[in-house]
C-alpha positions in Angstrom: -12.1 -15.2 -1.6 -11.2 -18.2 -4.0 -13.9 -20.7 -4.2 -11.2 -23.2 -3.2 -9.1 -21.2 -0.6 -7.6 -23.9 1.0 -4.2 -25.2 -1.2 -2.8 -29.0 -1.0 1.0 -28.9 -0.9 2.6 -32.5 -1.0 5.7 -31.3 0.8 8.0 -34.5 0.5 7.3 -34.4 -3.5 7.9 -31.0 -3.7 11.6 -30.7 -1.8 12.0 -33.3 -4.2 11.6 -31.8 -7.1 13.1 -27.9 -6.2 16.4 -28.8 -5.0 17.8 -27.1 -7.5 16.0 -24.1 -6.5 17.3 -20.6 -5.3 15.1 -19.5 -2.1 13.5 -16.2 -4.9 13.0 -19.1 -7.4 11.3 -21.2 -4.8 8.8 -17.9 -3.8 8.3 -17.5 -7.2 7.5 -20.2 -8.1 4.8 -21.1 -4.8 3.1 -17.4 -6.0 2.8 -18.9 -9.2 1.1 -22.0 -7.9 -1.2 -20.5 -5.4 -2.3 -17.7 -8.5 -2.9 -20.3 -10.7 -4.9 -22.3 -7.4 -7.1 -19.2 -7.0 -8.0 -18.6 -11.1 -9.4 -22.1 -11.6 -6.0 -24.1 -12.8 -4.0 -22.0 -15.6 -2.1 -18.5 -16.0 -1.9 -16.8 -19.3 1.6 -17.4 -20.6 2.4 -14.3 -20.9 6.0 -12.9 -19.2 4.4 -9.9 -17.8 1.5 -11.1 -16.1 4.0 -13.8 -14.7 6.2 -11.3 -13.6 3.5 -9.7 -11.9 2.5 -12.7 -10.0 5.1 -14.1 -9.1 6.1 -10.5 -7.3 9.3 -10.1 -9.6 10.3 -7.7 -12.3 10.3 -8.5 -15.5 13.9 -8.7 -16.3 14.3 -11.0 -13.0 11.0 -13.7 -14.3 13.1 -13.7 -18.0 16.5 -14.7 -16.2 14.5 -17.5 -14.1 11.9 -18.5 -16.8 14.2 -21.6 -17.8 14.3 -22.8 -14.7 10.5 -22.5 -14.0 8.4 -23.3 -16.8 10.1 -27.1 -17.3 7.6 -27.2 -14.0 4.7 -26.0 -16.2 2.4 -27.5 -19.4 2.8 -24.4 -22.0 0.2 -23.8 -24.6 0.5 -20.7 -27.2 -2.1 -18.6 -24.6 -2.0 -20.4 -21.1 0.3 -22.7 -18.6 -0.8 -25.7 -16.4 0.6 -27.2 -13.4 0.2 -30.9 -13.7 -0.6 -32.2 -10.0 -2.2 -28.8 -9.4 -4.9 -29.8 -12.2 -5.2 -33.2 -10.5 -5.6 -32.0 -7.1 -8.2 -29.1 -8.4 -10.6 -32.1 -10.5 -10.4 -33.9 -6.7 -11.7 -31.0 -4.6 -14.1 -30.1 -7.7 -15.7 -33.5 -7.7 -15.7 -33.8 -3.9 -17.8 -30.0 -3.7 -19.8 -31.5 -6.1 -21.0 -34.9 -4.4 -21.3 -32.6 -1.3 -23.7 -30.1 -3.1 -25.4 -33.1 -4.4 -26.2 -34.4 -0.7 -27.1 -31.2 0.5 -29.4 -31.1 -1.9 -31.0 -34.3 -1.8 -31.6 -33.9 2.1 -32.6 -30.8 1.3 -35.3 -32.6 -1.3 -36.3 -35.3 1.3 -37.2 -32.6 3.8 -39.2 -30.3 1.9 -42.5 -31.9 1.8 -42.6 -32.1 5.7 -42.2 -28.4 5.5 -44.6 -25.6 5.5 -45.0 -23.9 1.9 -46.7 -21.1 2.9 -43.7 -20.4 5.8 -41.7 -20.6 2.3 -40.5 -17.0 -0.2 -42.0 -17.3 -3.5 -39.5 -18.3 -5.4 -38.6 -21.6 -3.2 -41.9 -23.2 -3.6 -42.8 -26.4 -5.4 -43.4 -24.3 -8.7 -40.3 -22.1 -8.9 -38.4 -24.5 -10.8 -36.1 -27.0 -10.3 -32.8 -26.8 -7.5 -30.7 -25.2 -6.1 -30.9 -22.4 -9.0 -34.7 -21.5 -8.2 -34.1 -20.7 -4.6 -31.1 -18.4 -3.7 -31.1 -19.6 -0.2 -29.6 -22.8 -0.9 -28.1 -21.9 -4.0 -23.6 -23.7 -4.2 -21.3 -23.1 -6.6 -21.0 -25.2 -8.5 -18.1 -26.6 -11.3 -19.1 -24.6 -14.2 -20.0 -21.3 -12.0 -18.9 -17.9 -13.7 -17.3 -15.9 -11.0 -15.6 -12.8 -11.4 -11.8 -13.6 -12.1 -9.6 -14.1 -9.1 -5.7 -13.0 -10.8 -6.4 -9.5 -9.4 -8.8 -7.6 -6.8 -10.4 -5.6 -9.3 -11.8 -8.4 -10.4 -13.8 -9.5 -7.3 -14.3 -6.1 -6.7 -17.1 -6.0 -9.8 -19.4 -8.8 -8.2 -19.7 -6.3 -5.6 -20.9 -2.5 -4.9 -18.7 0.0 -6.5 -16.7 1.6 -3.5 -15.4 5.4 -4.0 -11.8 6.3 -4.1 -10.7 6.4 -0.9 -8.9 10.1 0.2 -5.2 9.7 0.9 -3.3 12.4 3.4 -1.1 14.8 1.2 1.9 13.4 3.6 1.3 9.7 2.8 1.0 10.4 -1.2 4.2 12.2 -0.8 5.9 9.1 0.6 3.9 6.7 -1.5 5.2 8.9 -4.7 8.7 8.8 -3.4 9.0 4.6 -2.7 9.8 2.1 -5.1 6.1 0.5 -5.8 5.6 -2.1 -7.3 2.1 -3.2 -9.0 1.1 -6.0 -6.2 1.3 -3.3 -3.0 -1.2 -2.4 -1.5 -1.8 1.3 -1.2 -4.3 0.8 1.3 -2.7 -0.9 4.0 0.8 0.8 3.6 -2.0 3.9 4.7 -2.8 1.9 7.8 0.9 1.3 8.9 1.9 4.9 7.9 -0.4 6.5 10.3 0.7 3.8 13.2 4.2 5.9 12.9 4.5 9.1 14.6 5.7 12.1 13.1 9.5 11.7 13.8 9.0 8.2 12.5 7.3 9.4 8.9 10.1 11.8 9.1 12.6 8.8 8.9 10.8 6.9 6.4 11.0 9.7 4.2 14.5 10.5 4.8 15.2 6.8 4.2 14.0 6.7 0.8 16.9 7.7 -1.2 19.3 5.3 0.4 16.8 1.9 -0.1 16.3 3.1 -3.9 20.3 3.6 -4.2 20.5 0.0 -2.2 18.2 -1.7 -5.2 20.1 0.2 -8.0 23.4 -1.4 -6.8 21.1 -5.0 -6.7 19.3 -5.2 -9.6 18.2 -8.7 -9.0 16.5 -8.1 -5.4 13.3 -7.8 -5.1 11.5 -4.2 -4.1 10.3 -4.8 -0.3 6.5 -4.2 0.5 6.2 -0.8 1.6 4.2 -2.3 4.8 7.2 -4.1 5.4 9.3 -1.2 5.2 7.3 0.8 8.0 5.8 -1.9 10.5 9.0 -3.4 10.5 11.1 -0.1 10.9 13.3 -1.1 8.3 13.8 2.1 7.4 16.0 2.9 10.7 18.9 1.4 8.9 18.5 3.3 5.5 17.7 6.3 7.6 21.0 6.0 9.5 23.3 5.2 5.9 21.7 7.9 4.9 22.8 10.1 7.6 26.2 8.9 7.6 26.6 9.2 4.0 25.2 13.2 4.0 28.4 15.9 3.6 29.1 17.3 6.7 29.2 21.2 7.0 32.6 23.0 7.4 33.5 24.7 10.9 35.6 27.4 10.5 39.0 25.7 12.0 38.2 23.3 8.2 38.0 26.7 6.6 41.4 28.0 7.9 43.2 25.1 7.6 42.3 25.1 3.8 42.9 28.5 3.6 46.8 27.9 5.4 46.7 25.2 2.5 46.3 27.1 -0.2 48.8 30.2 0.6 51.2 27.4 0.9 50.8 25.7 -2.0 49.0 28.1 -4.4 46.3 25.2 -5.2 42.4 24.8 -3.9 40.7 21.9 -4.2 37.7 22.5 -5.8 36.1 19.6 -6.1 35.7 19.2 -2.3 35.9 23.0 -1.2 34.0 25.0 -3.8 34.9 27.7 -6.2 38.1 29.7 -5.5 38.6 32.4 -3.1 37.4 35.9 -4.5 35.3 33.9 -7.5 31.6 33.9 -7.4 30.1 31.3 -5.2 33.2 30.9 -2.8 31.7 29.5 -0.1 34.5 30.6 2.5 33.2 32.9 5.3 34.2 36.2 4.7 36.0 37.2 7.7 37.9 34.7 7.1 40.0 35.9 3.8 42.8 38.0 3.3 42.8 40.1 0.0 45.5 37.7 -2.4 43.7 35.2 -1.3 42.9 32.8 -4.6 44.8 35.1 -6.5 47.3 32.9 -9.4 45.8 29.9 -7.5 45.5 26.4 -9.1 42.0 24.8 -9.2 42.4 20.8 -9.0 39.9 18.0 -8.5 42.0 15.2 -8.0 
């Protein structure tokens, strides 16, 4: 958790200033914000590490960087957010003067209390507060925590945790979706197995048509894979992709392309297959008489 989790927005200054926004620009831009919020005022200015956090690739951050840095201070390394640095030195000073308090009530009643009902290290000669004794130890201003832009990074302050086992099923969806760095593996697991088997089925199934949907829209953004699932919006993917799948030839299509061709001495290949009587004619048997594709003309058109 940030050490400041909560996040002042002044709403009427901000409509105020992102007019000129597109609804993306305004997400991406908030994420930004918030990131920033959480690792202590500034983001490296760097494109990619934007891109990640502001849940965008990187060739959509490059076409809205003009629009979104103007918001930003820019040094060589970093970028600041002007009000966001105010409002951070305000909760920072108003931690501080609480810890301050804390501590001098905590001061005022310690000689009234019992030393010996006290652990060692919170006794008059263990040094100086709130360092000495970790049960009334704050964070303070200039405390070193682990860095907040990414969870492996509070992860460290903590025990190391094994690599959690994945069904073969899942990792055969989660290889097949369009990922993205910022999703989490995890709790696409935990929707996943709310689905039944007919439902993973679909999922899977949907797959193809979402990733041809993003090909044909380079500029939208890749939806959270716990999106796609507890929110069943693969039904509609599933059922394009349905609709779109080549439908198998009865045998009445099979004879009226066969009348076709005796007719008109052409066979459409590109739709039908090979010729009749040439290796991988996909006409039932039965079904041919023995001229059949003989001085034929294969077209596409």
């Amino acid at each position: 958790m940030a050490q400041y989790p909560a996040f002042p927005l002044w709403t009427d200054a901000y409509l105020a200033d992102t007019t000129h926004l597109t609804a993306t620009e305004h997400g991406v831009y908030l994420l930004l914000l918030i990131t920033m919020w959480r690792a202590g005022g500034s983001l490296p200015n760097d494109d990619k590490s934007l891109a990640r956090y502001g849940r965008v690739t990187l060739g959509q951050w490059q076409r809205m960087k003009p629009t979104l840095l103007p918001f930003f201070r820019q040094s060589s390394d970093s970028i600041t957010q002007g009000r966001l640095t105010d409002e951070l030195v305000y909760v920072r000073r108003k931690g501080r003067k609480q810890s301050d308090r804390a501590n001098a009530r905590w001061l005022k009643n310690k000689d009234t209390t019992d030393a010996t009902a006290l652990p060692d290290e919170c006794r008059d000669d263990a040094g100086p507060m709130p360092d000495a004794c970790p049960h009334t130890h704050t964070h303070l201003e200039g405390d070193k925590s682990p860095s907040l832009l990414s969870e492996k990074g509070t992860e460290k302050a903590g025990k190391a945790k094994g690599k959690p086992a994945y069904p073969e099923p899942f990792e055969t969806f989660w290889r097949s979706y369009p990922t993205t760095p910022n999703m989490s593996k995890a709790k696409t697991l935990d929707a996943w197995r709310k689905l039944n088997d007919d439902d993973r089925a679909a999922a899977d199934s949907a797959i193809p048509a979402y990733r041809a949907f993003l090909k044909g829209k380079p500029d939208h953004p890749v939806m959270h894979a716990t999106t796609f699932l507890n929110e069943r919006r693969f039904d509609g993917f599933a059922e394009q992709n349905a609709a779109s799948a080549p439908k198998l030839a009865t045998e009445a299509d099979w004879l009226k392309r066969l009348t076709y061709g005796r007719e008109k001495r052409q066979w459409h290949i590109g739709a039908w297959g090979p010729l009749p009587g040439t290796a991988g004619c996909a006409v039932p048997e039965h079904l041919l008489q023995p001229n059949d594709g003989q001085s034929w003309a294969a077209w596409e058109a």
